[in-house]
N, C-alpha and C positions, 0 to 999 in steps of 0.2 A: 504494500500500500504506500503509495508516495509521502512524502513526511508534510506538505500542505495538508492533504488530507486527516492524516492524524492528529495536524494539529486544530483542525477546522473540528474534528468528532471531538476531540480533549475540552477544547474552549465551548462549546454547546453544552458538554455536561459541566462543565464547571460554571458558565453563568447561567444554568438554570434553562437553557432553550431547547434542552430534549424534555421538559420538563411536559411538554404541548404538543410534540410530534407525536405523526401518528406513527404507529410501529405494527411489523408482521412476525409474526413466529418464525423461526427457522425450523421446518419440516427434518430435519436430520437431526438438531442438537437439542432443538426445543425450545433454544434461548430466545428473546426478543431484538428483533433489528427495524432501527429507524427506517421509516420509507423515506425521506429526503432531509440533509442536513444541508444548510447555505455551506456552497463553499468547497461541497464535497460533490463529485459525481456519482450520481445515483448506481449504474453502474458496478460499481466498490461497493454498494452499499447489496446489490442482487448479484452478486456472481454467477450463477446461473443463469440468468440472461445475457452475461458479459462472455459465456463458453460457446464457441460454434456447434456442438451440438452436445441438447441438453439432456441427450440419452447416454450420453459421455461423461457430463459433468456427474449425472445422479447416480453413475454406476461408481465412478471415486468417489462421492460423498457416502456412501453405502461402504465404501471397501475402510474409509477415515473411520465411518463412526464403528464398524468393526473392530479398528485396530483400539481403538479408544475404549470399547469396554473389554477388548482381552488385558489391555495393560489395567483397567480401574480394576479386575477383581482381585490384583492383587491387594488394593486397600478398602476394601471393600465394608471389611467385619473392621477396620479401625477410623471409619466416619460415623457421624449421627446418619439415622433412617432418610431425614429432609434432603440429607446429600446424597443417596443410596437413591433417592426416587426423583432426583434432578437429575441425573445422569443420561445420557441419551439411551434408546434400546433400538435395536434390528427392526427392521422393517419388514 
Protein backbone atom coordinates (compact mmCIF):
# COMPACT_ATOMS: atom_id res chain seq x y z
CA UNK A 1 0.00 0.00 0.00
CA UNK A 2 1.61 3.30 -0.97
CA UNK A 3 2.71 5.31 2.33
CA UNK A 4 0.02 8.56 1.17
CA UNK A 5 -2.32 6.14 1.51
CA UNK A 6 -1.45 4.81 4.91
CA UNK A 7 -1.17 7.88 5.85
CA UNK A 8 -4.60 9.27 4.48
CA UNK A 9 -6.26 5.76 6.47
CA UNK A 10 -3.91 6.65 9.85
CA UNK A 11 -5.12 10.57 9.85
CA UNK A 12 -9.01 9.53 9.25
CA UNK A 13 -8.87 7.25 12.28
CA UNK A 14 -7.09 9.57 14.40
CA UNK A 15 -9.38 12.73 13.77
CA UNK A 16 -12.30 10.92 14.04
CA UNK A 17 -13.53 10.68 10.04
CA UNK A 18 -13.87 6.97 9.94
CA UNK A 19 -15.88 7.73 12.72
CA UNK A 20 -19.04 8.28 9.72
CA UNK A 21 -17.88 6.12 6.95
CA UNK A 22 -19.67 3.64 5.66
CA UNK A 23 -17.98 0.37 5.98
CA UNK A 24 -18.39 -3.54 4.36
CA UNK A 25 -17.37 -6.68 5.95
CA UNK A 26 -14.60 -8.53 4.51
CA UNK A 27 -16.16 -11.85 3.39
CA UNK A 28 -12.66 -13.87 4.14
CA UNK A 29 -11.56 -12.30 7.47
CA UNK A 30 -14.79 -10.89 8.62
CA UNK A 31 -13.02 -7.61 9.67
CA UNK A 32 -14.63 -4.22 8.66
CA UNK A 33 -13.33 -2.05 5.78
CA UNK A 34 -14.11 1.44 4.93
CA UNK A 35 -15.88 1.81 1.46
CA UNK A 36 -14.03 5.39 0.64
CA UNK A 37 -11.49 7.33 2.77
CA UNK A 38 -10.42 11.09 1.04
CA UNK A 39 -7.25 10.75 -0.12
CA UNK A 40 -7.16 7.05 -0.46
CA UNK A 41 -8.06 5.04 -3.75
CA UNK A 42 -10.97 3.20 -3.30
CA UNK A 43 -9.25 0.46 -5.20
CA UNK A 44 -6.79 -0.28 -1.99
CA UNK A 45 -9.42 -0.18 -0.07
CA UNK A 46 -11.43 -3.42 -2.45
CA UNK A 47 -8.62 -5.49 -3.62
CA UNK A 48 -10.77 -7.76 -5.23
CA UNK A 49 -11.94 -5.47 -7.65
CA UNK A 50 -8.23 -4.12 -8.03
CA UNK A 51 -7.32 -8.30 -9.27
CA UNK A 52 -7.82 -9.07 -13.17
CA UNK A 53 -9.70 -11.95 -12.28
CA UNK A 54 -11.77 -12.27 -9.23
CA UNK A 55 -11.83 -16.09 -9.50
CA UNK A 56 -8.06 -15.64 -8.93
CA UNK A 57 -8.20 -13.27 -6.37
CA UNK A 58 -10.92 -15.58 -4.13
CA UNK A 59 -9.04 -18.76 -4.69
CA UNK A 60 -5.76 -16.98 -2.73
CA UNK A 61 -7.92 -15.28 -0.37
CA UNK A 62 -9.28 -18.89 0.46
CA UNK A 63 -5.70 -20.57 0.37
CA UNK A 64 -4.40 -16.94 3.17
CA UNK A 65 -7.29 -17.49 5.26
CA UNK A 66 -6.24 -21.34 5.26
CA UNK A 67 -2.93 -20.76 6.18
CA UNK A 68 -4.04 -18.27 8.93
CA UNK A 69 -6.14 -20.63 10.80
CA UNK A 70 -3.46 -23.73 10.49
CA UNK A 71 -0.89 -21.22 12.01
CA UNK A 72 -3.89 -19.69 14.82
CA UNK A 73 -4.49 -23.29 16.25
CA UNK A 74 -1.40 -23.36 17.54
CA UNK A 75 -2.68 -20.55 20.16
CA UNK A 76 -5.74 -21.25 20.17
CA UNK A 77 -6.50 -22.85 23.91
CA UNK A 78 -4.11 -19.62 25.13
CA UNK A 79 -6.78 -16.71 23.84
CA UNK A 80 -10.10 -15.77 25.49
CA UNK A 81 -13.39 -17.50 23.50
CA UNK A 82 -14.11 -13.55 21.91
CA UNK A 83 -10.71 -14.08 20.14
CA UNK A 84 -11.37 -17.83 19.31
CA UNK A 85 -14.79 -16.75 17.44
CA UNK A 86 -13.17 -13.51 15.72
CA UNK A 87 -10.89 -15.41 13.88
CA UNK A 88 -11.64 -16.20 10.25
CA UNK A 89 -13.06 -19.82 9.32
CA UNK A 90 -13.01 -21.86 5.77
CA UNK A 91 -15.56 -21.28 3.57
Amino acid sequence: MPIKATRALLNAALDGSLNDAEFKKDPNFGFEVPVAVPGVDSKLLDPRGAWADAAEYDKTAQELVRKFIDNFAQFADHVDESVRQAAPTAA
